[in-house]
C-alpha positions in Angstrom: 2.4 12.1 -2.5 -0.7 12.2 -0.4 -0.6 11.8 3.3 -2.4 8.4 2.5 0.3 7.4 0.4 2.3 7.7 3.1 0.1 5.5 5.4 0.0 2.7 3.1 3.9 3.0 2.4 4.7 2.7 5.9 2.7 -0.3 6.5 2.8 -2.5 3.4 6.6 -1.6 4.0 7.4 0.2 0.9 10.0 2.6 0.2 9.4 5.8 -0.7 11.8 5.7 -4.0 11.1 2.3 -5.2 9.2 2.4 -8.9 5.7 2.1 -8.7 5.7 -0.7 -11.3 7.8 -3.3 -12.4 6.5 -2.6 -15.9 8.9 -0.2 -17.4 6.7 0.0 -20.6 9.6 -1.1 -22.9 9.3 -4.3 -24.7 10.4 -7.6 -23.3 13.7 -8.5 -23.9 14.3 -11.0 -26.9 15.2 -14.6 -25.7 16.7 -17.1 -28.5 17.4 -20.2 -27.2 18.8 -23.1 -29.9 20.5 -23.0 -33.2 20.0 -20.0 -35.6 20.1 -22.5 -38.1 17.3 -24.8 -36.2 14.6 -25.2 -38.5 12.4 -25.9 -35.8 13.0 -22.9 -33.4 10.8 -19.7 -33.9 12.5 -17.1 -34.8 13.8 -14.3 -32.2 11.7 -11.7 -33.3 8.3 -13.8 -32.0 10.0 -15.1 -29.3 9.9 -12.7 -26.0 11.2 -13.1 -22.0 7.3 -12.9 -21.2 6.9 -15.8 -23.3 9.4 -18.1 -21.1 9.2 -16.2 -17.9 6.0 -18.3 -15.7 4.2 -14.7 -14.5 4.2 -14.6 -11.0 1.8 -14.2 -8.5 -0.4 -11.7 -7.0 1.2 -11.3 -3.3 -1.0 -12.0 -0.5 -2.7 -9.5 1.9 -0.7 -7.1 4.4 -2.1 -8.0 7.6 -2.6 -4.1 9.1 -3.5 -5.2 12.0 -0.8 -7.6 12.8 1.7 -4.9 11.4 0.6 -2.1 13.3 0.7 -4.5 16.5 4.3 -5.0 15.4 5.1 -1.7 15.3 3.3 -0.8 18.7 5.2 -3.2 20.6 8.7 -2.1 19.3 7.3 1.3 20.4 6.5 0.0 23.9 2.9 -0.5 23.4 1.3 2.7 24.3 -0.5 3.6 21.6 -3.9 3.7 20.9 -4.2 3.3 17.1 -7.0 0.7 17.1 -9.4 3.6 17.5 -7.4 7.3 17.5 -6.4 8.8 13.6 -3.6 11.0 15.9 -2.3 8.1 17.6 -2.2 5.5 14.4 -0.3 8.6 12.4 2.2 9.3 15.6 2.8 5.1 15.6 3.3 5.8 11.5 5.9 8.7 12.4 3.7 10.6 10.6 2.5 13.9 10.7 -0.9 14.4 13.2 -1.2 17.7 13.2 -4.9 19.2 12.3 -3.8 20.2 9.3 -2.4 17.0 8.1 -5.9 15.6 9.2 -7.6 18.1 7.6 -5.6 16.9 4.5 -5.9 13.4 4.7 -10.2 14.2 5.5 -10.6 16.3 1.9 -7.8 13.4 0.2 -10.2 10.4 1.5 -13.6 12.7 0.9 -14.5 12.6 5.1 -16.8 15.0 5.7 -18.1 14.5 9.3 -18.3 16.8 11.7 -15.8 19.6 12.5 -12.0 19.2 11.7 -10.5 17.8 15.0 -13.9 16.5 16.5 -14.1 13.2 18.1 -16.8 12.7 15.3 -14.5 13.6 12.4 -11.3 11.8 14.0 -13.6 8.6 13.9 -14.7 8.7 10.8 -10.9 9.2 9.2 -9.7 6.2 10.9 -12.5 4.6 9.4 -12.1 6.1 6.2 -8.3 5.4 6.3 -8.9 1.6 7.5 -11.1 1.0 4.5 -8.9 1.8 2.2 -5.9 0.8 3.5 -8.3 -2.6 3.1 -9.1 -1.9 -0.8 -5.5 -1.1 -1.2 -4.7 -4.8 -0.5 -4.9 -4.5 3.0 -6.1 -7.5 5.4 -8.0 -5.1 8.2 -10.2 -6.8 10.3 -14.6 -5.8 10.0 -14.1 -3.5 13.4 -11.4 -1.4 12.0 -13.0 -0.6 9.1 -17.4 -0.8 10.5 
């Protein structure tokens, strides 16, 4: 699991050993409701759970910002996450070592500036903001511009 991985599991609020799909590629479960000997029933081999079950929904956005805030506050508030890639990983209980950004930089393709300079640290949160965004993330325009 990349280091982004992580990010997004810590604040769309997933856990680490839940599946990564409902789908568990097996068929649908067979669902006869009625008489076997109703005439006017289809028989159980046409007649599936997907094809009762109402499909659900797509959920709605993660607000990142309003998440992160969240988090912040519980923390006491001292972070600066809204613009430091080392402080949004620390608030993440993350590793923000220079390696772990140097990780995270070659995992999102950041190539700016040296590893560990201001210039480079930008761009990751940037970079990281982005795609936490394409990734079903609600992140506001300055987070991610």
């Amino acid at each position: 699991m990349g280091l982004f991985s992580k990010i997004a599991d810590r604040i769309f609020n997933r856990k680490a050993d839940a599946p990564a799909s409902a789908s568990t590629g097996k068929p649908a479960p067979v669902i006869f409701e009625g008489s076997r000997n109703d005439p006017q029933v289809a028989p159980p081999a046409l007649r599936t759970a997907s094809a009762v079950t109402p499909t659900a929904s797509a959920p709605a956005p993660v607000d990142v910002e309003a998440v992160l805030r969240d988090m912040a506050d519980a923390k006491g508030g001292e972070s600066d996450w809204r613009r430091s890639i080392v402080d949004l990983l620390k608030l993440l209980d993350l590793d923000s070592s220079l390696s772990a950004r140097k990780e995270l930089a070659a995992e999102l393709g950041v190539d700016a500036g040296a590893h560990g300079s201001a210039e480079q640290n930008i761009a990751l949160h940037k970079a990281v903001m982005r795609k936490l965004a394409e990734n079903g993330g609600k992140v506001p325009a300055d987070l991610r511009d």
